[in-house]
C-alpha atoms as a printed R data frame, in Angstrom:
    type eleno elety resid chain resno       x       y       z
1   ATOM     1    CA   UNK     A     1 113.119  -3.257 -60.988
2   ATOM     2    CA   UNK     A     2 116.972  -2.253 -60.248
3   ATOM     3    CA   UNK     A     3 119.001  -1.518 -63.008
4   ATOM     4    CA   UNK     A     4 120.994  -4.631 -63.304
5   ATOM     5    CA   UNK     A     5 117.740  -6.454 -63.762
6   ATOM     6    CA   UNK     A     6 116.695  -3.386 -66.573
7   ATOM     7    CA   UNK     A     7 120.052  -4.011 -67.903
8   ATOM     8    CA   UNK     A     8 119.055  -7.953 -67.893
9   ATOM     9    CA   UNK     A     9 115.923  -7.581 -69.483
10  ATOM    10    CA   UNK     A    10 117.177  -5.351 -72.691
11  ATOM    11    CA   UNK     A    11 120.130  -7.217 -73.413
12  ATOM    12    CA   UNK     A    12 117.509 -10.832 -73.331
13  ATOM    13    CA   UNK     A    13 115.661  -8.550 -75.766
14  ATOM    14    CA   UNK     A    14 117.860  -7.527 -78.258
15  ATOM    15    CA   UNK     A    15 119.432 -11.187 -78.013
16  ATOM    16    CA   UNK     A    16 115.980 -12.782 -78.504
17  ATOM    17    CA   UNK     A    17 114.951 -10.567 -81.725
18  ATOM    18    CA   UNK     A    18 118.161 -11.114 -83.393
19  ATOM    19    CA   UNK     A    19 118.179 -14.972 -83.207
20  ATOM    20    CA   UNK     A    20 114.714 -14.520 -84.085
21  ATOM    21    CA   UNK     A    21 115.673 -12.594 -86.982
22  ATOM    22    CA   UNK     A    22 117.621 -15.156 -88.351
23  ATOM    23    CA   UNK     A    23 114.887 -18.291 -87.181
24  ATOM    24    CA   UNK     A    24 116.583 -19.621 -84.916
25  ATOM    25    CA   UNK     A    25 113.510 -19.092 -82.525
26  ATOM    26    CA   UNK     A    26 110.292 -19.106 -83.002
27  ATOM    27    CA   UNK     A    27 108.307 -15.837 -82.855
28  ATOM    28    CA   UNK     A    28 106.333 -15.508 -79.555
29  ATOM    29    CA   UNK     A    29 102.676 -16.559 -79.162
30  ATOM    30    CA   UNK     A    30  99.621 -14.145 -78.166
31  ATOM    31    CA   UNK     A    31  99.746 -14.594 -74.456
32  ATOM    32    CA   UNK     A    32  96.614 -14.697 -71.949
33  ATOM    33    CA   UNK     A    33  95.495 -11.769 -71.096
34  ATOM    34    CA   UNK     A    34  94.960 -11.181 -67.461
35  ATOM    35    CA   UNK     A    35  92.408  -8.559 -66.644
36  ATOM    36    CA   UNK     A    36  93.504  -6.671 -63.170
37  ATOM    37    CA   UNK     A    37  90.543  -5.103 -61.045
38  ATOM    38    CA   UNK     A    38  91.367  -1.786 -59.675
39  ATOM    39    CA   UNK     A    39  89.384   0.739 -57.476
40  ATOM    40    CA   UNK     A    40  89.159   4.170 -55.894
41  ATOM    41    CA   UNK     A    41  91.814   4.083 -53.307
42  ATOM    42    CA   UNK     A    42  94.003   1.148 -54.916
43  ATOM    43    CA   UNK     A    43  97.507   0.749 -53.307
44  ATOM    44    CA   UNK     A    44 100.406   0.851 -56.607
45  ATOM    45    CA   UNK     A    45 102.977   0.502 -54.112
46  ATOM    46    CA   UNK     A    46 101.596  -3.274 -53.092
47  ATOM    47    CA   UNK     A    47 100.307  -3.698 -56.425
48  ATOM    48    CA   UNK     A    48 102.712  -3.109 -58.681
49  ATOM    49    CA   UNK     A    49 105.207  -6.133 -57.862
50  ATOM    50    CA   UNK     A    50 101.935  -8.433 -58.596
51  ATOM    51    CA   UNK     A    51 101.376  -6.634 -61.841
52  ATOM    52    CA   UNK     A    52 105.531  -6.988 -62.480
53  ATOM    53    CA   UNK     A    53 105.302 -10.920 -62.288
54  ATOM    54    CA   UNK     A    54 102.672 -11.715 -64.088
55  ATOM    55    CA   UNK     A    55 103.635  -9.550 -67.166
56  ATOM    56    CA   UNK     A    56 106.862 -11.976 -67.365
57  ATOM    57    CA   UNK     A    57 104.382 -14.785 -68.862
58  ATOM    58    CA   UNK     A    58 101.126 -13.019 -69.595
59  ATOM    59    CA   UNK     A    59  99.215  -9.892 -71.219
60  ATOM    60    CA   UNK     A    60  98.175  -7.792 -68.013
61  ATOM    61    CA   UNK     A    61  95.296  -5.317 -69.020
62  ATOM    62    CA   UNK     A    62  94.776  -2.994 -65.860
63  ATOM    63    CA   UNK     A    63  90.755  -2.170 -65.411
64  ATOM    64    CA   UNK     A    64  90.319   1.313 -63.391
65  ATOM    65    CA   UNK     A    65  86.652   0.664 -61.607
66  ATOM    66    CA   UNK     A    66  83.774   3.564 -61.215
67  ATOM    67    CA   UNK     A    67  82.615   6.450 -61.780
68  ATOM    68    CA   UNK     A    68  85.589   8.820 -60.315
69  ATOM    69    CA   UNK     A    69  88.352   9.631 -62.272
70  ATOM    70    CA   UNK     A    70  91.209   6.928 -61.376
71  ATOM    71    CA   UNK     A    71  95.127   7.899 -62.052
72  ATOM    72    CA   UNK     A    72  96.284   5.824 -64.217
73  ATOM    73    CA   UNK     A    73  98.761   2.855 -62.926
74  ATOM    74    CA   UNK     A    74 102.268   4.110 -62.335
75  ATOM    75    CA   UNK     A    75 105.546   3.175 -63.289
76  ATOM    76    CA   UNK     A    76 107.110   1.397 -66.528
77  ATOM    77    CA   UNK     A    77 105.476  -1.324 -66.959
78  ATOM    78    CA   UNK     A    78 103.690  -0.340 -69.714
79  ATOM    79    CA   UNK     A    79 100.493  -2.545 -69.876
80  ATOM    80    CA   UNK     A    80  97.047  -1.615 -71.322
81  ATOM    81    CA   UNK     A    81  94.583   0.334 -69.038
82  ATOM    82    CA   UNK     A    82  90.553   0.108 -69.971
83  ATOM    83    CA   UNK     A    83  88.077   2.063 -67.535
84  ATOM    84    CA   UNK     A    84  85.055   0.396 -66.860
85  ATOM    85    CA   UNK     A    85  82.807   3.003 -65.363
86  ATOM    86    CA   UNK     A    86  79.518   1.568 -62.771
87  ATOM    87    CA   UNK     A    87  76.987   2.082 -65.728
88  ATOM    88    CA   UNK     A    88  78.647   0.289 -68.121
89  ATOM    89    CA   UNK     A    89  77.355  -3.590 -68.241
90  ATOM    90    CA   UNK     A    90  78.156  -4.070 -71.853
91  ATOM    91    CA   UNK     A    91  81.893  -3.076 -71.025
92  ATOM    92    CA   UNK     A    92  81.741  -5.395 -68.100
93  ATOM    93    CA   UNK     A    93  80.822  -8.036 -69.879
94  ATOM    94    CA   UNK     A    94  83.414  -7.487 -73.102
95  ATOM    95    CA   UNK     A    95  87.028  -6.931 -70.477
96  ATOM    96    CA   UNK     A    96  85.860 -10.103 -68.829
97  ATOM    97    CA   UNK     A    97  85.301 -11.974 -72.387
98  ATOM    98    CA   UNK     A    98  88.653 -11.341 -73.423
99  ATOM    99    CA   UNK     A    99  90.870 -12.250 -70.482
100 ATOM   100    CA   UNK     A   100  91.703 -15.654 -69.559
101 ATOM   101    CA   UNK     A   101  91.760 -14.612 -65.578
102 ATOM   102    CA   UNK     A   102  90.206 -11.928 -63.870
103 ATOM   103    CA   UNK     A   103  92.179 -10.853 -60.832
104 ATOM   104    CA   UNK     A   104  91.678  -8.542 -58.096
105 ATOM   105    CA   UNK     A   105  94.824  -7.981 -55.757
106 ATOM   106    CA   UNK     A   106  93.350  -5.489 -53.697
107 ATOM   107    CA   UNK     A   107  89.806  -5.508 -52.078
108 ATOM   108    CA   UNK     A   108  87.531  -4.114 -49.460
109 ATOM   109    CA   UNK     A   109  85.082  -5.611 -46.987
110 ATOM   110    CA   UNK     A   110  82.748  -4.543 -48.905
111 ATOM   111    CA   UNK     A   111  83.462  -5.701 -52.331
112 ATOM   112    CA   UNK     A   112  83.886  -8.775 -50.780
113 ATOM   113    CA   UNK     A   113  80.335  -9.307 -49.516
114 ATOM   114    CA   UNK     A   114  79.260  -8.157 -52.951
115 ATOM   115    CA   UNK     A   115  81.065 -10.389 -54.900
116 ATOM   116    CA   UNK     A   116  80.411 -13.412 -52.445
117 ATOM   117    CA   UNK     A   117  76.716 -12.110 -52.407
118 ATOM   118    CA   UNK     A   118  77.162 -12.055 -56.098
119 ATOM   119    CA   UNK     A   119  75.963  -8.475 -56.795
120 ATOM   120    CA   UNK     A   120  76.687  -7.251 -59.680
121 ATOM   121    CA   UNK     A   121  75.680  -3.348 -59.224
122 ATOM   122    CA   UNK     A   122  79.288  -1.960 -59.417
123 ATOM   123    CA   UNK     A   123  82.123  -2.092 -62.197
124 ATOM   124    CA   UNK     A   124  84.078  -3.787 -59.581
125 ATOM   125    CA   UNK     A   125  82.113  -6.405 -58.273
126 ATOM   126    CA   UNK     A   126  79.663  -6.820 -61.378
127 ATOM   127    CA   UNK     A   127  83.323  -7.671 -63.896
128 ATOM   128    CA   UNK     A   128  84.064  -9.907 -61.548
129 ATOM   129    CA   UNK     A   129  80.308 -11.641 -60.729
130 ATOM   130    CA   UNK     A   130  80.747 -12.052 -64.153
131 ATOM   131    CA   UNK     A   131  83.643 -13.828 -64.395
132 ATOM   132    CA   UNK     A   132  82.548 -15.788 -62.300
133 ATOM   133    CA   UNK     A   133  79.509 -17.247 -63.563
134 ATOM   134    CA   UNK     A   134  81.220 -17.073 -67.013
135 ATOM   135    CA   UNK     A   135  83.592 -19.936 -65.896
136 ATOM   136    CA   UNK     A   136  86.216 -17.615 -65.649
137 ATOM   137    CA   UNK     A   137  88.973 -18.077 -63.209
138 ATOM   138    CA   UNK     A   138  88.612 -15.302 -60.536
139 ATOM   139    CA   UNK     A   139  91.415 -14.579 -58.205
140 ATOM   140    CA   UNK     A   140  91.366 -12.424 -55.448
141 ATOM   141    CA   UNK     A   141  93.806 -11.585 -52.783
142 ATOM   142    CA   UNK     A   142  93.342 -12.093 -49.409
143 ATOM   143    CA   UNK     A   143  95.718  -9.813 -47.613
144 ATOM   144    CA   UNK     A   144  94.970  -5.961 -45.917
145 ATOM   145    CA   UNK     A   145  91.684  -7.270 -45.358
146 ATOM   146    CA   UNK     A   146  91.423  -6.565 -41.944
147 ATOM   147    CA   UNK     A   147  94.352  -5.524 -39.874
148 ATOM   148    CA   UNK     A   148  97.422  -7.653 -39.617
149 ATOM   149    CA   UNK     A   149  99.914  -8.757 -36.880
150 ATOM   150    CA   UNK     A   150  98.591  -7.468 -33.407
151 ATOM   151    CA   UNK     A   151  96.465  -4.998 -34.743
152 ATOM   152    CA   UNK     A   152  94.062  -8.422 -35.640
153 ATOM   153    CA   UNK     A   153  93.097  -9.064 -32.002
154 ATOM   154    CA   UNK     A   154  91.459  -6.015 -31.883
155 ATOM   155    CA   UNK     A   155  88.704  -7.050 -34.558
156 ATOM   156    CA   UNK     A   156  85.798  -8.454 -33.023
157 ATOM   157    CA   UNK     A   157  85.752 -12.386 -33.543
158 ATOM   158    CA   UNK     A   158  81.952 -12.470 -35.024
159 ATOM   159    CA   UNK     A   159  83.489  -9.834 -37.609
160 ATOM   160    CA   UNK     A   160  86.205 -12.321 -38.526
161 ATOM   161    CA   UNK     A   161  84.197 -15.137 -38.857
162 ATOM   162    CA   UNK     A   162  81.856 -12.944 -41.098
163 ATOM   163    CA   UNK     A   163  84.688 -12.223 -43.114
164 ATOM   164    CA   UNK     A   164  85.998 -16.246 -43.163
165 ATOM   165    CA   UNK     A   165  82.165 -17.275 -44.018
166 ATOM   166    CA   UNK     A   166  82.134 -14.980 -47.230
167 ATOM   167    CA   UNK     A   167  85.477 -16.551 -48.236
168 ATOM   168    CA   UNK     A   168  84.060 -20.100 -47.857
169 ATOM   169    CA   UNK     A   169  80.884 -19.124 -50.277
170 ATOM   170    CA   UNK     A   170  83.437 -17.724 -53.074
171 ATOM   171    CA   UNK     A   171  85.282 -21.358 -52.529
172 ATOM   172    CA   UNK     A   172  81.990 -22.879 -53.160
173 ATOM   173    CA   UNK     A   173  81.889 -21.012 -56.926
174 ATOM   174    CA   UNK     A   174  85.370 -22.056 -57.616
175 ATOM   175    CA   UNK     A   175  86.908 -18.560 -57.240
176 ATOM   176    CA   UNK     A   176  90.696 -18.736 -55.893
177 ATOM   177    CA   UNK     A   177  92.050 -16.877 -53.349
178 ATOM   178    CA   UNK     A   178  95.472 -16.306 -51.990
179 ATOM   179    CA   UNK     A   179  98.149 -13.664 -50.478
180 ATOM   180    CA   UNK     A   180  99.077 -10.905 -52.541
181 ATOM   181    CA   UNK     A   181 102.965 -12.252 -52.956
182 ATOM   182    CA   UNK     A   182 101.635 -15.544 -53.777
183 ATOM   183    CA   UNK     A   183  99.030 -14.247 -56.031
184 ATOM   184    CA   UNK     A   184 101.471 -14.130 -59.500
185 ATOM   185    CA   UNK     A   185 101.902 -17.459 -58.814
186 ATOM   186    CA   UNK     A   186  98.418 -18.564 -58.459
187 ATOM   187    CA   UNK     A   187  97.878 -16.774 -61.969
188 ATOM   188    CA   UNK     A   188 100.853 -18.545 -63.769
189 ATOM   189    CA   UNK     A   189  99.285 -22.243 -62.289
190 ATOM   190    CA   UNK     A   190  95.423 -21.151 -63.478
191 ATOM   191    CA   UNK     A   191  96.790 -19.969 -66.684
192 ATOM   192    CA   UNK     A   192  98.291 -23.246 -67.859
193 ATOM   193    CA   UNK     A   193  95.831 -24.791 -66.241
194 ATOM   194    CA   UNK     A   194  92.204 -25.494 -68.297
195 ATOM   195    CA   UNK     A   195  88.813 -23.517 -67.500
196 ATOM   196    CA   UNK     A   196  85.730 -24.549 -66.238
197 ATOM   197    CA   UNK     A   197  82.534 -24.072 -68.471
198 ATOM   198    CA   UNK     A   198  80.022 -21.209 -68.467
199 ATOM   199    CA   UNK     A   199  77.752 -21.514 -64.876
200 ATOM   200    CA   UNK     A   200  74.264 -21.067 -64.880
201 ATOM   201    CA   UNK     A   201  73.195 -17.991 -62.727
202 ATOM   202    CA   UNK     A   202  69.451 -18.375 -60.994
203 ATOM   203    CA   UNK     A   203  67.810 -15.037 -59.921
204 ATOM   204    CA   UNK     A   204  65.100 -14.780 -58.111
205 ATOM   205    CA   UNK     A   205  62.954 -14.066 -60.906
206 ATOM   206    CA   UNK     A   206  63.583 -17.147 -62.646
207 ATOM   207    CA   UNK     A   207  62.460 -18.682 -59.216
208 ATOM   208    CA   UNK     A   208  58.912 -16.816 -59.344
209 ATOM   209    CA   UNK     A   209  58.932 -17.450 -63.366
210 ATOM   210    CA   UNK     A   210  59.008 -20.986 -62.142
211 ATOM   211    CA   UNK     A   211  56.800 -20.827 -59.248
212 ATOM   212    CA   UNK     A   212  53.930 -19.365 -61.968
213 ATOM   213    CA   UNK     A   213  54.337 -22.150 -64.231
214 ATOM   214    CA   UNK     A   214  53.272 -24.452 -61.294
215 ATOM   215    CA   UNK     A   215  56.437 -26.293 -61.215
216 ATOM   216    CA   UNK     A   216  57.128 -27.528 -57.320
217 ATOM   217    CA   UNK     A   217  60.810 -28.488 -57.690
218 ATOM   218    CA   UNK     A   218  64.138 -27.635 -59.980
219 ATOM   219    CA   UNK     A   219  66.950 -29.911 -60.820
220 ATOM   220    CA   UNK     A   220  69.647 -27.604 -62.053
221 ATOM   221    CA   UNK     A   221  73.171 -28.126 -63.340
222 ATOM   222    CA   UNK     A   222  76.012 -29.182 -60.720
223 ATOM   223    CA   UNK     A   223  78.064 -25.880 -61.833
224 ATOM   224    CA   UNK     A   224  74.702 -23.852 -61.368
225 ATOM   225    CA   UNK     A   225  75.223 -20.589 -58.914
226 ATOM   226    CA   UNK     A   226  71.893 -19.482 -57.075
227 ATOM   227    CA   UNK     A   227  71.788 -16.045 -55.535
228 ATOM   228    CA   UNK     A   228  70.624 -15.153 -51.572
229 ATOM   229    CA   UNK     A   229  67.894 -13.435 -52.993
230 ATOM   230    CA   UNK     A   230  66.330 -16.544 -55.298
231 ATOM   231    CA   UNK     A   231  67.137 -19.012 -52.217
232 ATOM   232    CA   UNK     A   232  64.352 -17.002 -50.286
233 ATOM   233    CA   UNK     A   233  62.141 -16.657 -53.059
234 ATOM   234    CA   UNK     A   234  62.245 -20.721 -53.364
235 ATOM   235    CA   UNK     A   235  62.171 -20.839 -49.658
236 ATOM   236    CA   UNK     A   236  58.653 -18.459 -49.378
237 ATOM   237    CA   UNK     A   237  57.169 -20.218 -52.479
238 ATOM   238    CA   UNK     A   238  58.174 -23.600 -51.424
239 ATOM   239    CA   UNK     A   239  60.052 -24.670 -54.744
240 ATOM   240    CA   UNK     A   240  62.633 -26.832 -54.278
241 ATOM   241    CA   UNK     A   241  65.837 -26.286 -56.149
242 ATOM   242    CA   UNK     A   242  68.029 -29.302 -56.416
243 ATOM   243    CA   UNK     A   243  71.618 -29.434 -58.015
244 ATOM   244    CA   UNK     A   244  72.174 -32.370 -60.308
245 ATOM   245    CA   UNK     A   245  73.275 -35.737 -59.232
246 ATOM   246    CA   UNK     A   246  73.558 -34.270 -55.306
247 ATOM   247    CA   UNK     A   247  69.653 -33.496 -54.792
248 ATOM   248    CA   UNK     A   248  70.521 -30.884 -52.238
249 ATOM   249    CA   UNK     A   249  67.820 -29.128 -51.546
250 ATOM   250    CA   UNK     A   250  68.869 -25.238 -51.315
251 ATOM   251    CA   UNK     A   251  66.726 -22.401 -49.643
């Protein structure tokens, strides 16, 4: 922020409190909190404009992921910070509760299959797993993935379409993605925008607790998500899971 914009922004301020001093606006409503995913390594320089947008029409709450000590964001902006260390599935569970989206503007390969994979054995990628199957909406960014401008034709293709095929499974759960400077955007739309219901999550135990009961097939929700693991379970114990009206058969 340059200082004519500082300058801006405190003299909208004091303007706004003292017509709302004498009612002739209303007094501001809670906003939505957005919940921001950070990890070890996270880049403030590329992360802070995000961070900068959204506060202009929401409650960012910055969530420093893991077990090693994280600095804490940078600069003025002056949100909350939480840490939500790998242990901790009860504090998972409660930052994802009480935001309205949970966004991650920088990722790894990794934390990408995870997610997509949806394990949840990481802060990281368990808040967000959550979130998902909540019927949160989960944004991620897709830029520094992989190396940009020439630098790409040096990734193998099979690596890229690995990469493209784990993107097309967190479209399938209704989880947005988009560029880092488009990101804020994406927010503002999904925040005015209404949620999607809680989504059923099937584990592979549920499959065998099924398979033991004698049952031979399973028509779940629509919005149901079923994990890699409890597709081959069905698949080896020859129970059929179908999803609602579609009758897909999956494993």
């Amino acid at each position: 922020m340059n200082l004519e914009e500082a300058v801006s922004t405190i003299v909208r301020q004091v303007v706004e409190e003292l017509l709302r001093s004498k009612g002739q606006i209303p007094a501001p409503t809670d906003r939505a909190k957005v919940l921001v995913l950070l990890a070890d390594g996270y880049d403030a320089a590329r992360i802070e404009p995000f961070i900068r947008h959204i506060s202009a029409f929401s409650e960012p709450v910055i969530g420093l992921c893991g077990d090693r000590p994280l600095q804490p964001f940078p600069g003025d902006i002056g949100c909350a910070t939480i840490r939500l260390s790998n242990g901790d599935r009860p504090g998972w569970k409660a930052a994802a509760d009480e935001a309205s989206v949970v966004a991650a503007p920088q990722l790894t390969i990794g934390t990408l299959v995870r997610i997509s994979q949806l394990i949840d054995e990481d802060a990281f990628a368990g808040t967000m797993v959550y979130a998902i199957v909540s019927g949160k909406d989960a944004v991620l960014s897709t830029s520094h993935l992989l190396p940009s401008g020439a630098d790409r034709l040096k990734v193998p293709p099979v690596v890229i379409e690995k990469v493209a095929s784990h993107w097309q499974q967190l479209a399938k759960y209704g989880v947005h993605a988009e560029a880092l400077h488009q990101l804020h955007r994406l927010v503002e739309t999904l925040i005015a925008a209404p949620r999607a219901g809680r989504r059923p999550l099937v584990h592979a135990k549920h499959v065998r607790e099924w398979a033991k009961e004698g049952e031979s097939q399973i028509a779940l929700p629509a919005s149901a998500l079923i994990t890699s693991l409890a597709r081959e379970e069905a698949g080896m114990l020859g129970l059929r899971l179908v999803h609602g009206e579609n009758e897909r058969k999956e494993g």
